[in-house]
N, C-alpha and C positions, 0 to 999 in steps of 0.2 A: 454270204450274209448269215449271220445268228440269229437264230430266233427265241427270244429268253419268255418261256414257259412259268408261269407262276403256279405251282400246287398247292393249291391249298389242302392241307391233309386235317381228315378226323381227327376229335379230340378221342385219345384214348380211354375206354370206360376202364373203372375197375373198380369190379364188384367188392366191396367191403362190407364182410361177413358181420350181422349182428348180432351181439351177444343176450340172447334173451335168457330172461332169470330164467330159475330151473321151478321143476312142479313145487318142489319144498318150499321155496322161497314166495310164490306168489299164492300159497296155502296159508302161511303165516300173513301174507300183506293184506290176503279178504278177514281173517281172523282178526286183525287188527282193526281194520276199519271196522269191522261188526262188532267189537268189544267198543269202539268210538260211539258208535250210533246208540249204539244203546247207553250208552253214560251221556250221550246229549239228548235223547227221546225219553230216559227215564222222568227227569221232572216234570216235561210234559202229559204223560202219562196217570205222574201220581196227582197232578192238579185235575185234570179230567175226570178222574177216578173220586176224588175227593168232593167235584162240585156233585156227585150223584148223595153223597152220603149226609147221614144226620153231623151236628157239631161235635155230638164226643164220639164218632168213626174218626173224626178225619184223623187225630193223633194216636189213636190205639197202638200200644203196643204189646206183642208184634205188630209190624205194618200189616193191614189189610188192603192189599195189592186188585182186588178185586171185590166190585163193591154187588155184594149178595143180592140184598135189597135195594133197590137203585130207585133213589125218591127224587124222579123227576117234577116234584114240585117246586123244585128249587130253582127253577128256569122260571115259572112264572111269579112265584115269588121278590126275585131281587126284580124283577120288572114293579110289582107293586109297591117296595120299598124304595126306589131310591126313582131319580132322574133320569133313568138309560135312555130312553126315546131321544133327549136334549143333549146327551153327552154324546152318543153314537152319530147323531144328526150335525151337532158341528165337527165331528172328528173326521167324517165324510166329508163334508162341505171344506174344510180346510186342506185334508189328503189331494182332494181332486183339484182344488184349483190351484195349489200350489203346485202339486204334479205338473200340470197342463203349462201354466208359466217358467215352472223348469227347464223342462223337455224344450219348449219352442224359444225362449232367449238362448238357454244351453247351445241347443242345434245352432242359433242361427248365427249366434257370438261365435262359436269353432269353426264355421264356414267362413265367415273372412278371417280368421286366425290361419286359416289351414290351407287357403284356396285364393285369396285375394290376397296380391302384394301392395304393401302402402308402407307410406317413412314410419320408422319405430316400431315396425308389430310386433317382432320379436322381443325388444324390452318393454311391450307395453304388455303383452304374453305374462311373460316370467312377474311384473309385478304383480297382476293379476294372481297369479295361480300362485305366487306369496304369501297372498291375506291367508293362503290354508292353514300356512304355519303360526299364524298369530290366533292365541286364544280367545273366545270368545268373551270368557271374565274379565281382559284389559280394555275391551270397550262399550261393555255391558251398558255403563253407567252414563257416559255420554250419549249412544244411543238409544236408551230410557228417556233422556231428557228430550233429543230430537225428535222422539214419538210424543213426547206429550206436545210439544208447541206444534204437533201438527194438527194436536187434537186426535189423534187413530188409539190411544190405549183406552182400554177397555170395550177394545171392536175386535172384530174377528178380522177385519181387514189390516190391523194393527202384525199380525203373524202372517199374513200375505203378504204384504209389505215386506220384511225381515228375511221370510225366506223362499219369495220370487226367484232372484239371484244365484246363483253359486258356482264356485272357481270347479268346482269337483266335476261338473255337469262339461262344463264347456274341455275343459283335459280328457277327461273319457272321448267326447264327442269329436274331438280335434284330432284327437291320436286314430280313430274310426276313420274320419275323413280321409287321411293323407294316406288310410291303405287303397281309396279308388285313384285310377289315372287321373292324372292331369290331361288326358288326350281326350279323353272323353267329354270333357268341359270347352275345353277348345274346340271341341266339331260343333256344341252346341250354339258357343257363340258365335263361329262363323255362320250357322246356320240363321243368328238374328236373335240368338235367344239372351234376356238381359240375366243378371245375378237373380235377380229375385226367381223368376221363371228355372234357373237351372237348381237354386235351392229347393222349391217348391215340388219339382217334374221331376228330377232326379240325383236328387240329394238325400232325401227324405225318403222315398221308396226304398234306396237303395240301404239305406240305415237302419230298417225296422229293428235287427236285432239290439244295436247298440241301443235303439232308444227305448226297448222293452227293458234293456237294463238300467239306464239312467230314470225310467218312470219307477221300476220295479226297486228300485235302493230309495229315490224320494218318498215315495208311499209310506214305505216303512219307517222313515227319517222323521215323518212327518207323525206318522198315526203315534209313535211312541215318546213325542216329546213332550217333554214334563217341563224343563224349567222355562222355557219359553209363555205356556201356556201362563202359569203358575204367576209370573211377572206381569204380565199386559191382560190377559181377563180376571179379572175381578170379580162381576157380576157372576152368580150362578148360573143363569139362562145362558150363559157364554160357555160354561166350560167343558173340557174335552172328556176323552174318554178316564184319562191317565191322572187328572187333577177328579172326575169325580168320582172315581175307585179310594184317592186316595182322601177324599171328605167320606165317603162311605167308611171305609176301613177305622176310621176316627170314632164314628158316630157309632159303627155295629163292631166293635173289636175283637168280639165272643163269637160272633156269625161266621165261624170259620169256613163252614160247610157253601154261606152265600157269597162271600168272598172269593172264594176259589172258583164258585158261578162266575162272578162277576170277570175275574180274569181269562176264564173260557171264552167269552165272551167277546173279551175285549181282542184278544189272539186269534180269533176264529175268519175274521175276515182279510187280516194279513195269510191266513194261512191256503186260505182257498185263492186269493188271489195269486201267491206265490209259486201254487201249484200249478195253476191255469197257465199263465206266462214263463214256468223253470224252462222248458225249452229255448224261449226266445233268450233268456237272461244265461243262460248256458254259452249259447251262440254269440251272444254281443259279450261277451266278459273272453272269450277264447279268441275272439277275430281283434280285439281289438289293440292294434301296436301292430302288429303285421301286416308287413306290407305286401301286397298283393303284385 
């Protein structure tokens, strides 16, 4: 009698040598990136510099690169000239709740896109994440009118409305998802646990990065939009930060020195918040598409 033995044999390793650039080469690649930084930090730079200075500093030539005298009254200045309290105040109020609305349709739209099977998702997907490619100017106009008969233009709820929603949020969020297992989901709901409960309890934990990213791109999406505001708020007591820089700039067109405040300003709270959360927006922009 034979006895037929099955070996299962090792897979063979083989080390495959990597070719790291050489010292030359990665001397030149920080050198490059640091001639970058500096040709995208210089206008920042000279705008900061410029809100310290009187109005005929800001254009001096030669440039003055550093401002001698530094007339910090010009901070509380454009606060007494213009509307800042009203502009800053909706441009918060609009950032954060459209943020918030974002992040949690986004999140919870990608979770059944990504995680629950039902007829059509995949074509009902690809439509969706479609609209990206159609511009906004070819249905500007109908969607003006559909704001007015609902009565929301000239509200701040009018630009909530508009951009609640977005295909970008739920594609980011989706392609995040399908790098956790699907096994993981499945012990949860053997264990009793419904969709909502498994979004909620470990979906959402599980995602901080990605959705430090998708808050951290609508913030900014939001805090810097002009033509939206420009369209649907009317009233002055409405408007943003970006519409009232830009009646300011109308009004004081010589105020070079408080213009340049004014843009300080208006850049200074994207920028601390961008700083706060670069980590988490790091980690969710690098995880997400791969698959784990």
């Amino acid at each position: 009698m034979t006895t037929l033995l099955a070996v299962k044999e090792d897979p063979v390793k083989i080390d495959v040598p990597v070719r790291r650039p050489s010292r030359a080469w990665r001397v030149l690649g920080y050198l490059a990136l640091g001639v970058a930084s500096v040709g995208v930090l210089l206008p920042f730079y000279w705008m900061v510099m410029s809100s310290l200075k009187t109005n005929n500093e800001v254009f001096t030539v030669p440039v003055q690169w550093i401002a001698t005298d530094p007339v910090w009254s010009n901070y509380a200045e454009i606060w007494r000239k213009s509307d800042m309290t009203t502009w800053l105040g909706n441009t918060v109020f609009l950032a954060a709740v459209v943020t918030f609305l974002q992040v949690l349709t986004g999140s919870f739209a990608a979770y059944g896109f990504a995680k629950i099977r039902f007829p059509g998702r995949d074509v009902l997907f690809l439509a969706y994440i479609g609209t990206l490619a159609v511009p906004w100017a070819s249905y500007m106009v109908p969607q003006f009118v559909m704001m007015t008969k609902l009565q929301l233009t000239d509200t701040l709820w009018s630009i909530v409305a508009l951009q609640a929603f977005g295909a970008l949020g739920v594609f980011m969020m989706k392609q995040f998802y399908e790098t956790i297992p699907d096994e993981l989901l499945d012990a949860a709901r053997i264990d009793g646990m419904n969709e909502y409960g498994i979004y909620r309890r470990i979906m959402l934990p599980l995602s901080v990065p990605a959705l430090a990213s998708l808050a951290l791109i609508t913030l900014v999406t939001t805090w810097n939009d002009y033509l939206g505001p420009l369209l649907y708020l009317r009233s002055p007591d409405l408007w943003t930060i970006q519409i009232g820089l830009k009646s300011f700039i109308g009004q004081y067109n010589a105020e070079y020195a408080l213009i340049m405040t004014g843009s300080v300003l208006s850049v200074l709270p994207v920028v601390v918040i961008f700083l706060a959360g670069q980590r988490y927006f790091v980690e969710g922009v690098a995880t997400t598409g791969l698959k784990g």
